[in-house]
C-alpha positions as CSV (number, residue, x, y, z in Angstrom):
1,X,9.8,62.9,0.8
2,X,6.7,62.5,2.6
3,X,5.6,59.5,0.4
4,X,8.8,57.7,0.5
5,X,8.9,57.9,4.2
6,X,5.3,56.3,4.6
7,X,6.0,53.7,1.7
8,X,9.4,52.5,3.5
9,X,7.1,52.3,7.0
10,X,4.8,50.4,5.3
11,X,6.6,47.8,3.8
12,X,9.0,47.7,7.9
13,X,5.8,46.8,9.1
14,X,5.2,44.3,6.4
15,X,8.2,42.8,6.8
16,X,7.7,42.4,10.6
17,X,4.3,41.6,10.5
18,X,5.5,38.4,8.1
19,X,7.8,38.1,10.9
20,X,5.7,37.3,13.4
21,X,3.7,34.5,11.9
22,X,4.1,30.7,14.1
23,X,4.7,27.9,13.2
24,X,2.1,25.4,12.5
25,X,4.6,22.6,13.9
26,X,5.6,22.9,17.7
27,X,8.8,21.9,19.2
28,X,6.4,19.8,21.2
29,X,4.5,18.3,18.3
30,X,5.0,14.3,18.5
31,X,4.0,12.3,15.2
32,X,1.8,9.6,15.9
33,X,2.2,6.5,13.5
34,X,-1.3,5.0,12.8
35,X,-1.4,1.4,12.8
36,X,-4.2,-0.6,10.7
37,X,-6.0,-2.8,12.4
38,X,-6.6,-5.5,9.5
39,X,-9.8,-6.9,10.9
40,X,-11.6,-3.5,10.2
41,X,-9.6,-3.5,7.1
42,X,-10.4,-6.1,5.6
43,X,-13.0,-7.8,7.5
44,X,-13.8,-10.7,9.4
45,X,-14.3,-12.8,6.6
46,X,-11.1,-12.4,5.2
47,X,-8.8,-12.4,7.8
48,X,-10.2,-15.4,9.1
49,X,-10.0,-17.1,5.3
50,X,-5.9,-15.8,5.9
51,X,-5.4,-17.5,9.7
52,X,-7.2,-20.7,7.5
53,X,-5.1,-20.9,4.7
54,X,-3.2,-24.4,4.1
55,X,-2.1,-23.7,0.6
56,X,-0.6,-20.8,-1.2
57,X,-0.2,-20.2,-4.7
58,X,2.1,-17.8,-6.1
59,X,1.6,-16.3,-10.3
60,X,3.5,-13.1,-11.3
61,X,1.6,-10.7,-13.3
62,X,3.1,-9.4,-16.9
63,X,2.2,-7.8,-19.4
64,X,1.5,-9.4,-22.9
65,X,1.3,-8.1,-26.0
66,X,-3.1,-8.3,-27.5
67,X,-2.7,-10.3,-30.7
68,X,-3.4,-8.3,-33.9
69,X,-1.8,-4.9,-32.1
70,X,1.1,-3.0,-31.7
71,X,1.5,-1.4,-28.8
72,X,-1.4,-2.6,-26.4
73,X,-0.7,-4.7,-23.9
74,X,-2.9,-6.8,-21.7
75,X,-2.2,-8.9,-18.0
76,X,-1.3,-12.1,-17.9
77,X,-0.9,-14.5,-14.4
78,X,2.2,-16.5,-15.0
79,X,1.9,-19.5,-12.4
80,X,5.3,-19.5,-10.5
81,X,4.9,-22.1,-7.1
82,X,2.7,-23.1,-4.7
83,X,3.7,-23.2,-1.0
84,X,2.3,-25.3,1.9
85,X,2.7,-26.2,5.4
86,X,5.4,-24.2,6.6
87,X,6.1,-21.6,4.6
88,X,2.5,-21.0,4.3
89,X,2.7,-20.3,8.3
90,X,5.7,-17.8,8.0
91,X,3.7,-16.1,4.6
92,X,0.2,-15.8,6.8
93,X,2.3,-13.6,9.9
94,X,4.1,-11.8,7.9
95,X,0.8,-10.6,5.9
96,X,-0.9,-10.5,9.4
97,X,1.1,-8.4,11.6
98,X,0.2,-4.8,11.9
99,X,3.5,-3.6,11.7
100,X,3.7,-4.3,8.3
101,X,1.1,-1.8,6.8
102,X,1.2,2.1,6.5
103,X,-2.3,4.1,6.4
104,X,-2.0,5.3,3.3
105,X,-1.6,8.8,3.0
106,X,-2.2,9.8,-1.0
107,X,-5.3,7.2,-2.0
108,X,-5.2,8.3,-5.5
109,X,-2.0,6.9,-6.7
110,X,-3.3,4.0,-9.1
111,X,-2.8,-0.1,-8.3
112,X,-1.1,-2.0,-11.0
113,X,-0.2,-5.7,-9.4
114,X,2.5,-7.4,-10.1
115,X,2.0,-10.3,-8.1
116,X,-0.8,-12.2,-7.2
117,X,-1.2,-14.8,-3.8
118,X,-4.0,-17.1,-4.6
119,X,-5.0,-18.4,-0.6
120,X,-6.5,-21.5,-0.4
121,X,-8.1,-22.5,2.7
122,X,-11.4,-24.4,2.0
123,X,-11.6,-23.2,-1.0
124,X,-9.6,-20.4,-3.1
125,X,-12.2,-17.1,-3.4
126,X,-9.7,-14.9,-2.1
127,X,-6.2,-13.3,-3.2
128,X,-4.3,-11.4,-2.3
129,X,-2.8,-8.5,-5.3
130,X,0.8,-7.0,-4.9
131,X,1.6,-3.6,-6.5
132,X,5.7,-3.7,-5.3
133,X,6.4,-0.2,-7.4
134,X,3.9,2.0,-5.3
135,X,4.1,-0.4,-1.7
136,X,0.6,-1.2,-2.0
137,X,-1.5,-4.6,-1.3
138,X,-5.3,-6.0,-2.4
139,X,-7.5,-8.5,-0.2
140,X,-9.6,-9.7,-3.3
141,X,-12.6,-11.8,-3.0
142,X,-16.2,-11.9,-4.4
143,X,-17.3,-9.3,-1.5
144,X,-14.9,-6.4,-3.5
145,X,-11.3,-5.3,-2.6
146,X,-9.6,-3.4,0.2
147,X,-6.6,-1.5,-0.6
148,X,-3.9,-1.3,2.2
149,X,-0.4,0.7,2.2
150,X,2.7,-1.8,3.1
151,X,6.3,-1.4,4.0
152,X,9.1,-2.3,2.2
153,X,10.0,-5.3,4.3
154,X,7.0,-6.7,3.5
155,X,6.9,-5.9,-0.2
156,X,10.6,-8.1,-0.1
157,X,9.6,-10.8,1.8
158,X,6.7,-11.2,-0.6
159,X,8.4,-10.5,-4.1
160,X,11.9,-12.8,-3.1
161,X,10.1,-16.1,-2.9
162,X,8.1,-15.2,-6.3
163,X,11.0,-14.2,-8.6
């Protein structure tokens, strides 16, 4: 009887102990959205190749089937218009405005583009890569490639004119 009673009393003072544990999120807790500041991003030199750009041309990424195979497939840029004036300013504040990117919170999810934005200003070194399934967008040039998480808008606004 004597065990029973101590093995019930330990396991009420389990139970309450488990009770008692808080929270880790306060009813005061506030969620801060971070914003990216694409400058630091990306750098200087590309953002300001961006604010230059006078021509924009647009390719959609498939994938091919290698010759001589199977079941391996390979990428291939399919050309698909070229914008200027205009459209190129409404295309370079989209892609420039804060709003539009997310820090990305899981870095490990893998970059397949689907679209690429070749952006000609003096001359074409840098692109920009679109991965629309995973909301995810690559400044490209011979310096190396940033990696940047996007909204949804943004990922429409660039895959409707490049259908």
């Amino acid at each position: 009887m004597k065990k029973l009673t101590v093995t019930l009393l330990v396991c009420a003072l389990t139970i309450c102990c488990k009770g008692q544990k808080k929270s880790i999120y306060s009813s005061q807790d506030v969620v801060k959205e971070e914003t990216v500041d694409l400058g630091k991003t990306v750098g200087k030199a590309k953002l300001g190749h961006i604010q230059n750009t006078r021509k924009i041309v647009m390719y959609k990424i498939e994938d091919v089937l290698i010759e001589g195979t199977t079941n391996q497939y390979g990428k291939k840029a399919v050309k698909t218009d070229s914008i200027i004036k205009n459209a190129v300013d409404k295309f370079i504040s989209e892609i420039t405005n804060p709003a539009n990117y997310v820090v990305a919170t899981n870095k490990k999810v893998s970059f397949e583009p689907d679209f690429q934005f070749e952006l000609c200003a003096q001359n074409c070194e840098l692109s920009i890569l679109l991965d629309s399934k995973t909301k995810k967008i690559g400044f490209i040039n011979l310096e190396g490639q940033e990696v940047i998480g996007i909204r949804k808008n943004l990922v429409s606004f660039l895959t409707k004119n490049n259908q």
